[in-house]
MARVEXSE-128836 format. One record per residue (C-alpha): z, y, x. Coordinates in nm, 2 decimals, always signed. Each point is the difference from the previous one (the first is absolute). Example, Ala and Ser with C-alpha at 12.3 -4.5 7.8 and 13.67 -1.06 7.14 Angstrom:
+--------+--------+--------+
:     c3 :     c2 :     c1 :
+--------+--------+--------+
:  +0.78 :  -0.45 :  +1.23 :
:  -0.07 :  +0.34 :  +0.14 :
+--------+--------+--------+
***
This chain:
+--------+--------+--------+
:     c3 :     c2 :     c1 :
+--------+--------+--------+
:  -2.04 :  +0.90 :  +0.95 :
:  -0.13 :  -0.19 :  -0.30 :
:  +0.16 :  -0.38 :  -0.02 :
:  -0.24 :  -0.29 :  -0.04 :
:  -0.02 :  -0.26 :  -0.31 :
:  -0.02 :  -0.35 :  -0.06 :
:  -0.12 :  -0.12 :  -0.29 :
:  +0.20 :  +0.30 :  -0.19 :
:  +0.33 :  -0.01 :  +0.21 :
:  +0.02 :  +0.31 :  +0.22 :
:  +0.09 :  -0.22 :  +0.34 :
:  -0.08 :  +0.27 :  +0.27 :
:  +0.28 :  -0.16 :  +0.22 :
:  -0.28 :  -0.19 :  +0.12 :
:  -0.15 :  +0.22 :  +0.22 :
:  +0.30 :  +0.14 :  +0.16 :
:  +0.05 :  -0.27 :  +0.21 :
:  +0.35 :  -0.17 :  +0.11 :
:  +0.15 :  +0.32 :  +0.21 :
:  -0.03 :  +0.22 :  -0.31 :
:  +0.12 :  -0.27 :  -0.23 :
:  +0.29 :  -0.06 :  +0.19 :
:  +0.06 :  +0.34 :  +0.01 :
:  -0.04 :  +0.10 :  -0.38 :
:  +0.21 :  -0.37 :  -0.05 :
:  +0.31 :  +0.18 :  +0.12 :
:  -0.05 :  +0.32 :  -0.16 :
:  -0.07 :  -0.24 :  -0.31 :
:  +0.28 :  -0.16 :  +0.07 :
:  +0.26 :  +0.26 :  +0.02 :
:  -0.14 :  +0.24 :  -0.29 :
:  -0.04 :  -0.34 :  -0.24 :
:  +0.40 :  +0.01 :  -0.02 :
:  +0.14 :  +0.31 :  +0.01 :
:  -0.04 :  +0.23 :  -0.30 :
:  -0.28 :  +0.25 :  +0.17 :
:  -0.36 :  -0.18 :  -0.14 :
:  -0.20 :  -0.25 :  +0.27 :
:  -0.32 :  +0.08 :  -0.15 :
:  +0.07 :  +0.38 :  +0.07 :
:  +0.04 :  -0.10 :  +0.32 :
:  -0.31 :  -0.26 :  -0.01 :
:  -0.23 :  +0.32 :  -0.08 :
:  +0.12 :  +0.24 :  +0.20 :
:  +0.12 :  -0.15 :  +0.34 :
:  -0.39 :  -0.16 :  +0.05 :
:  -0.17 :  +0.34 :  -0.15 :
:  +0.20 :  +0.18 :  +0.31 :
:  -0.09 :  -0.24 :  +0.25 :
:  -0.36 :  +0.02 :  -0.11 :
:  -0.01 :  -0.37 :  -0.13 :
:  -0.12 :  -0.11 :  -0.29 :
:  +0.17 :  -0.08 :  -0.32 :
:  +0.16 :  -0.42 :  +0.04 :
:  -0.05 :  +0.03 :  -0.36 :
:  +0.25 :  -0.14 :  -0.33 :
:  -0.04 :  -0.33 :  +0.11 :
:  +0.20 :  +0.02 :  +0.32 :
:  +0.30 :  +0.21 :  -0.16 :
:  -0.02 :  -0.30 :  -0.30 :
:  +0.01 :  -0.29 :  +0.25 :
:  +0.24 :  +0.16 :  +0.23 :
:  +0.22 :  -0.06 :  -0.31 :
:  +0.08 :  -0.39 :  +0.15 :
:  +0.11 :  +0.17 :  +0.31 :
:  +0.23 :  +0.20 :  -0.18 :
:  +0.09 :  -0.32 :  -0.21 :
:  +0.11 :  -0.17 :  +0.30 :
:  +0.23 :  +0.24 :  +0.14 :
:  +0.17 :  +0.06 :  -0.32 :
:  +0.07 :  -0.39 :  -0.08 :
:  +0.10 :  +0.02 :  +0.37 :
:  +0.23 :  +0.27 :  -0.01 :
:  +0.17 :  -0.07 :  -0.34 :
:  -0.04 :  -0.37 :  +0.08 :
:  +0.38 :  -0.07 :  -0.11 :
:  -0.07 :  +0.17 :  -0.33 :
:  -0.32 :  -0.16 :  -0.06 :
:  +0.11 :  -0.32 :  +0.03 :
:  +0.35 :  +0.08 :  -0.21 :
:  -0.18 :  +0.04 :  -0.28 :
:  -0.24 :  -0.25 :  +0.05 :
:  +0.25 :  -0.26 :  +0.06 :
:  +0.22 :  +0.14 :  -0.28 :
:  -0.29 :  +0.03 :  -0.28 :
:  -0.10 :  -0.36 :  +0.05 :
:  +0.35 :  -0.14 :  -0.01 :
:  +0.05 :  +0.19 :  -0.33 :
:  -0.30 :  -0.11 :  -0.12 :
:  +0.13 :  -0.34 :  +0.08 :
:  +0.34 :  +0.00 :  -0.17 :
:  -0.17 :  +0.23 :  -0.31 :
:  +0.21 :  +0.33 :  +0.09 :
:  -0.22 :  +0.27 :  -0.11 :
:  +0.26 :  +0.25 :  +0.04 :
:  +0.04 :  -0.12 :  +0.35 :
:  -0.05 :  +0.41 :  +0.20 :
:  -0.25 :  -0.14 :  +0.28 :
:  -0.24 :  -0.16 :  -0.28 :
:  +0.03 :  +0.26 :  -0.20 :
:  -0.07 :  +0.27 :  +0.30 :
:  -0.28 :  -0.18 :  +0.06 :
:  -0.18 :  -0.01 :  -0.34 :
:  +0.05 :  +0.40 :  -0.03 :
:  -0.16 :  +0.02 :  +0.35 :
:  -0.34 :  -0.22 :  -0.16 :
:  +0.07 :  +0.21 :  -0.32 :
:  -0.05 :  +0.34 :  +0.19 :
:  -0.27 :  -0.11 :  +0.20 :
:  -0.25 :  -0.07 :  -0.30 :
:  -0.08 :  +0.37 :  -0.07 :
:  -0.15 :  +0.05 :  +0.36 :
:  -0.17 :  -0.32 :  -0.03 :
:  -0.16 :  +0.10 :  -0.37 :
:  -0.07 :  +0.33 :  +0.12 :
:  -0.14 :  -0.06 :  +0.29 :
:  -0.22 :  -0.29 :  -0.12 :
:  -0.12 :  +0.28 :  -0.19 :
:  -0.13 :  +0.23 :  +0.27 :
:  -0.07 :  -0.22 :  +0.26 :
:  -0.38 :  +0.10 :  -0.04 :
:  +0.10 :  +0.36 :  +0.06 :
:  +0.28 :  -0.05 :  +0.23 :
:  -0.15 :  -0.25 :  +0.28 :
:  -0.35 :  +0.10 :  -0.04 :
:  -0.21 :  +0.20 :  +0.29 :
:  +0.05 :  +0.34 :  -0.02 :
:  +0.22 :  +0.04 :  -0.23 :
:  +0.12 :  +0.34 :  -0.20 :
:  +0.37 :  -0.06 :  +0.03 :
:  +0.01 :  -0.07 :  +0.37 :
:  -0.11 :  +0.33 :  +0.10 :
:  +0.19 :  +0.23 :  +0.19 :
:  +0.10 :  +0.24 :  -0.19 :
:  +0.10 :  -0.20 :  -0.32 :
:  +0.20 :  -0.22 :  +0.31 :
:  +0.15 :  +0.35 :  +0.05 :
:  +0.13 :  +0.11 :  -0.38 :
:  +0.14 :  -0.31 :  +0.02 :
:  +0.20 :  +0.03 :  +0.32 :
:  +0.12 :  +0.31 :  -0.14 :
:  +0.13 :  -0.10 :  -0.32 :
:  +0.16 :  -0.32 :  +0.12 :
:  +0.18 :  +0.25 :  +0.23 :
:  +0.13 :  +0.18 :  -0.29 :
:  +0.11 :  -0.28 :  -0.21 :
:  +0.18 :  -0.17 :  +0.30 :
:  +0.17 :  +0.35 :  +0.06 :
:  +0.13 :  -0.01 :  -0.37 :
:  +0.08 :  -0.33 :  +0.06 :
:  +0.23 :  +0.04 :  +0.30 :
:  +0.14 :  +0.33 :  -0.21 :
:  +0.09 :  -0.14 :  -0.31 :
:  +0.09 :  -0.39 :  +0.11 :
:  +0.41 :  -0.08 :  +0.01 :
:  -0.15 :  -0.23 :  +0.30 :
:  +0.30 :  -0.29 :  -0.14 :
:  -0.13 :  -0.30 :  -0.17 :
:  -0.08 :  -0.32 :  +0.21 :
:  -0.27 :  -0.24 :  -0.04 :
:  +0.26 :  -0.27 :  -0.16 :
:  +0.03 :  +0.28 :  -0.33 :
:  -0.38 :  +0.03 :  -0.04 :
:  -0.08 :  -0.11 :  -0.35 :
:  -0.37 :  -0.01 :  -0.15 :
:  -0.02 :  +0.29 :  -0.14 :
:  +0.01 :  +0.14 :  +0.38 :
:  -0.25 :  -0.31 :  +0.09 :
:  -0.26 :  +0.15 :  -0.26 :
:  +0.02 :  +0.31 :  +0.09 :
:  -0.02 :  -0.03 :  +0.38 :
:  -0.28 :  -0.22 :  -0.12 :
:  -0.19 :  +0.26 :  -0.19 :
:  +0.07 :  +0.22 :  +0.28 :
:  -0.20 :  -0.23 :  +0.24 :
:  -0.32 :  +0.04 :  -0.18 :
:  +0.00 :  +0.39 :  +0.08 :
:  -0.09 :  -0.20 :  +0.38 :
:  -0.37 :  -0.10 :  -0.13 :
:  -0.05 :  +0.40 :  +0.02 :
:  -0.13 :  +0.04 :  +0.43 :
:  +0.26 :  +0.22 :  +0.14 :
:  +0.34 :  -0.09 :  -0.28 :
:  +0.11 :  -0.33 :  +0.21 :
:  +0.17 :  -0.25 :  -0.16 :
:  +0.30 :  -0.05 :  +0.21 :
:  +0.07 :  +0.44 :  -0.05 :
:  -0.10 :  -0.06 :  -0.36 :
:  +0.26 :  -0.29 :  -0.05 :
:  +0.29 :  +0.18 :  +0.23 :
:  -0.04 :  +0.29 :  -0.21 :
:  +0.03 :  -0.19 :  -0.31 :
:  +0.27 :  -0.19 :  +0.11 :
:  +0.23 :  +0.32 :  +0.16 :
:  -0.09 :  +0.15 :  -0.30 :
:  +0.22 :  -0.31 :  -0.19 :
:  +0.26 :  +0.11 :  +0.22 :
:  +0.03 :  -0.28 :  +0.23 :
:  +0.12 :  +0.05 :  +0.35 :
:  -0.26 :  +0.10 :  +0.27 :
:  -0.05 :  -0.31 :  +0.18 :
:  +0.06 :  -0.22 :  -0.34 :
:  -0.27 :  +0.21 :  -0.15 :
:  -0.24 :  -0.13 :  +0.35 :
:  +0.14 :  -0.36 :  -0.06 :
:  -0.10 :  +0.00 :  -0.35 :
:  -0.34 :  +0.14 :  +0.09 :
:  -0.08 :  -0.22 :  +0.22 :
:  +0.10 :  -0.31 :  -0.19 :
:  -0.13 :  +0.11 :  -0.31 :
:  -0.38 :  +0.10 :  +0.18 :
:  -0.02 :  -0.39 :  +0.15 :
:  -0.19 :  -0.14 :  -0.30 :
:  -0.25 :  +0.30 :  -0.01 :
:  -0.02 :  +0.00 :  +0.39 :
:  -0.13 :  -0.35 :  -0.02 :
:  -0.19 :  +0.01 :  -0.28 :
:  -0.21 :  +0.30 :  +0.17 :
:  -0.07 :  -0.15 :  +0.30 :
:  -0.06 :  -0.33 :  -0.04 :
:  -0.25 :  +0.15 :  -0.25 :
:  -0.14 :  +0.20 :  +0.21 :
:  -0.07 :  -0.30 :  +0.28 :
:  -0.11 :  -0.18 :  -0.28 :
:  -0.26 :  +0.26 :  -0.06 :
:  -0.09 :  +0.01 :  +0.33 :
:  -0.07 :  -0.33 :  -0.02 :
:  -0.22 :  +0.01 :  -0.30 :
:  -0.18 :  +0.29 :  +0.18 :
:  -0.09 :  -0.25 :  +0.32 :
:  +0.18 :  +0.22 :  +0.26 :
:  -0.13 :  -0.10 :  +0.34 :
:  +0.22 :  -0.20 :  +0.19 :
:  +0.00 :  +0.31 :  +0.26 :
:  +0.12 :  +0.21 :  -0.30 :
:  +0.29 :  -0.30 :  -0.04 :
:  +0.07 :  +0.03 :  +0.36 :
:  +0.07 :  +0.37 :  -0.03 :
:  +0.18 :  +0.01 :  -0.30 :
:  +0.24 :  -0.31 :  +0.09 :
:  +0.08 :  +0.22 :  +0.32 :
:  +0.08 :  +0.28 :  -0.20 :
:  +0.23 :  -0.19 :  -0.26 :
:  +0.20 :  -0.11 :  +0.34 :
:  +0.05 :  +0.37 :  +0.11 :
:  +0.10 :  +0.12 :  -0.31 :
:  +0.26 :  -0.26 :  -0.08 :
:  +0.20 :  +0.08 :  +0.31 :
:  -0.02 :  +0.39 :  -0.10 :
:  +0.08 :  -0.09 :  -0.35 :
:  +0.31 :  -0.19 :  +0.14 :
:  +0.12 :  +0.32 :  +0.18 :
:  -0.13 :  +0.22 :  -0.28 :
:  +0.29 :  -0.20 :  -0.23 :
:  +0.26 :  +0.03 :  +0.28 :
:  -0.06 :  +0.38 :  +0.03 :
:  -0.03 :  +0.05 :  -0.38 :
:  +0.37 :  -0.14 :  -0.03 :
:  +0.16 :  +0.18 :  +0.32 :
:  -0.10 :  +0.32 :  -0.14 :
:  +0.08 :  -0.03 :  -0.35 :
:  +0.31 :  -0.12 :  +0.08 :
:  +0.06 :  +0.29 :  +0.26 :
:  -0.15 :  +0.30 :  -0.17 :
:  -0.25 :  +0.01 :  -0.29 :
:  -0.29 :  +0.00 :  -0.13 :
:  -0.05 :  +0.36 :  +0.04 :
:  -0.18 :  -0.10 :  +0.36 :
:  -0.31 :  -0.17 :  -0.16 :
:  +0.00 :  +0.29 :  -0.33 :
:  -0.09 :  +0.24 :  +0.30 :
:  -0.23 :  -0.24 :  +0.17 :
:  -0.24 :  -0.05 :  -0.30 :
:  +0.00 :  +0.38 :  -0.16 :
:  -0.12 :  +0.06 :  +0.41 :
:  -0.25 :  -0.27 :  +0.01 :
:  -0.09 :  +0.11 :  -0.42 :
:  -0.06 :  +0.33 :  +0.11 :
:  -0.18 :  -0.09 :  +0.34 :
:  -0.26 :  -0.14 :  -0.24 :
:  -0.06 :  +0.20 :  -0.21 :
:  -0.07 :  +0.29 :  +0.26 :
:  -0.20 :  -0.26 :  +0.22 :
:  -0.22 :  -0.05 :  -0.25 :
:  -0.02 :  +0.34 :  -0.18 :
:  -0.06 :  +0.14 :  +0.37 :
:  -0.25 :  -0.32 :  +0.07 :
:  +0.19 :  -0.11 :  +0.31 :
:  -0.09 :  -0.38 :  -0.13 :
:  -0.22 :  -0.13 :  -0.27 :
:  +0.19 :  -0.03 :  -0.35 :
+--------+--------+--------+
***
């Protein structure tokens, strides 16, 4: 079903109602986090249920419940280098490793934030060409086969305290592939970061860590848009709900992330999105849902 707009922003969350939210807040949730694309999931898991579309500016606001469960989670981190940048800032040590962590994590968050500046009109717009299904679909499918090289050709040994900015800008760089519907930006910066050898669950640490400035920055953006756009305080309602669901699924998203990096590989999710890539592709080739 075809989403509704206000004022420009595709906001058919609106009419869904609080059951559905709720519903599509966990899936949010959950997909947001681990490396398999939540707006593949966005598109098809309503277009199978026969609801419509909640539209780009639920998947960008559910970012700040994504935001929270990540501070929460890597709280201890978060604050380390908070704490440690601002005392080095204090006593003038710019060599100081948490300061200096910290600016490579602003540094590799600027290309995302230039580029996707850039096609916010196409990106967040009703109807638009790159959130179809089947361009969700190539997607799915390559990431799969990157990620699968990844895991092939990483020595899975470096730890997050001998990343160095080079890795930082090219994790970074990595994370705009996410503006693409379909590439997610925690797969995309996973990927990059296996494919700098770190270990498994280093390489989720520094993903996650590194995506909390463009996490943010999308969707407080995003509410701010909302804003602008005079969402009904109905709409607020629903959307505030939604944000609550999803940042107790993004919580155990994190947790499950971890436990199965740690215990197996990435190989699990590889399989998962050449599946869903594929499921796409026919579906919409054989018209079993609207592209």
């Amino acid at each position: 079903m075809v989403g509704a707009c206000t004022q420009g922003l595709d906001t058919g969350f609106v009419g869904l109602g609080f059951a559905k939210v709720g519903f599509l807040g966990i899936v949010q949730g959950i997909t947001e986090l681990l490396p398999i694309s939540s707006t593949a999931h966005m598109r098809v898991v309503p277009a199978l249920l026969g609801w419509q579309d909640p539209g780009s500016a639920f998947s960008a606001a559910m970012q700040v419940a994504a935001l929270v469960a990540v501070v929460t989670y890597f709280w201890a981190d978060v604050e380390g280098f908070l704490i440690g940048s601002i005392a080095a800032i204090a006593r003038r040590d710019l060599q100081d490793w948490n300061l200096r962590f910290t600016i490579w994590i602003l540094l590799a968050t600027l290309p995302i934030i230039i580029v996707g500046a850039l096609l916010a009109p196409v990106l967040n717009t009703c109807n638009s060409p790159l959130r179809t299904l089947s361009v969700i679909g190539v997607a799915c499918i390559v990431m799969a086969v990157l990620l699968a090289l990844a895991e092939i050709y990483s020595r899975h040994k470096r730890t997050l305290d001998h990343v160095d900015l080079k890795d930082a800008l090219i994790v970074g760089l990595a994370q705009v592939g996410a503006l693409i519907p379909g590439v997610s930006r925690s797969g995309a910066t996973l990927t990059a970061a296996l494919f700098r050898d770190l270990a498994r669950p280093e390489a989720a640490r520094f993903s996650f860590l590194l995506g909390i400035p463009t996490i943010a920055a999308a969707g407080f953006k995003e509410l701010y848009e909302l804003h602008k756009a005079h969402l009904s305080g109905h709409g607020w309602a629903i959307l505030i709900f939604g944000l609550f669901v999803a940042s107790i699924s993004s919580f155990v998203a994190i947790w499950s992330l971890l436990r199965i990096l740690e215990r197996f590989s990435a190989w699990p999710f590889v399989v998962y999105r050449f599946l869903l890539g594929v499921f796409l592709l026919v579906g919409v080739f054989a018209n079993w849902f609207p592209n």
